[in-house]
N, C-alpha and C positions, 0 to 999 in steps of 0.2 A: 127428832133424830137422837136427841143423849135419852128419852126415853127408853128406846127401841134396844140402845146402849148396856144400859144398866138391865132391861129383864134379863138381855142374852147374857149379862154377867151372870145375874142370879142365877137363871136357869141353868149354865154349865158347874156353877158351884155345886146344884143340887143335883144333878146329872152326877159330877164327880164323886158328892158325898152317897149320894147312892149304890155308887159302882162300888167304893170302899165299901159299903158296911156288904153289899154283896161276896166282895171277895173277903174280908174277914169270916163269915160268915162258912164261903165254903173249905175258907183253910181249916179252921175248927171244926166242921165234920173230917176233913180229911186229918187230924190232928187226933181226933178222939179214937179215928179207926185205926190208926198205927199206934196209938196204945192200947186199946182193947184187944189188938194180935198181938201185941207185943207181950200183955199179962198173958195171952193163953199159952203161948210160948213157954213163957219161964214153969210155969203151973206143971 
């Protein structure tokens, strides 16, 4: 039973750390595209 315990731990840690580096991930594209309009803006 504390086996069974600690994978679900591990697994929601990596579950979570995945989800972060997913949304980091997509805020940096969506980061890059609002300064790339933003340069052709001022241009």
């Amino acid at each position: 039973m504390d086996t069974i315990k600690h994978i679900g731990r591990d697994g929601a840690i990596l579950l979570a750390f995945v989800l972060a580096a997913f949304l980091v991930t997509l805020l940096a594209q969506f980061a890059a595209d609002v300064i790339m309009r933003l340069g052709e803006m001022m241009m």
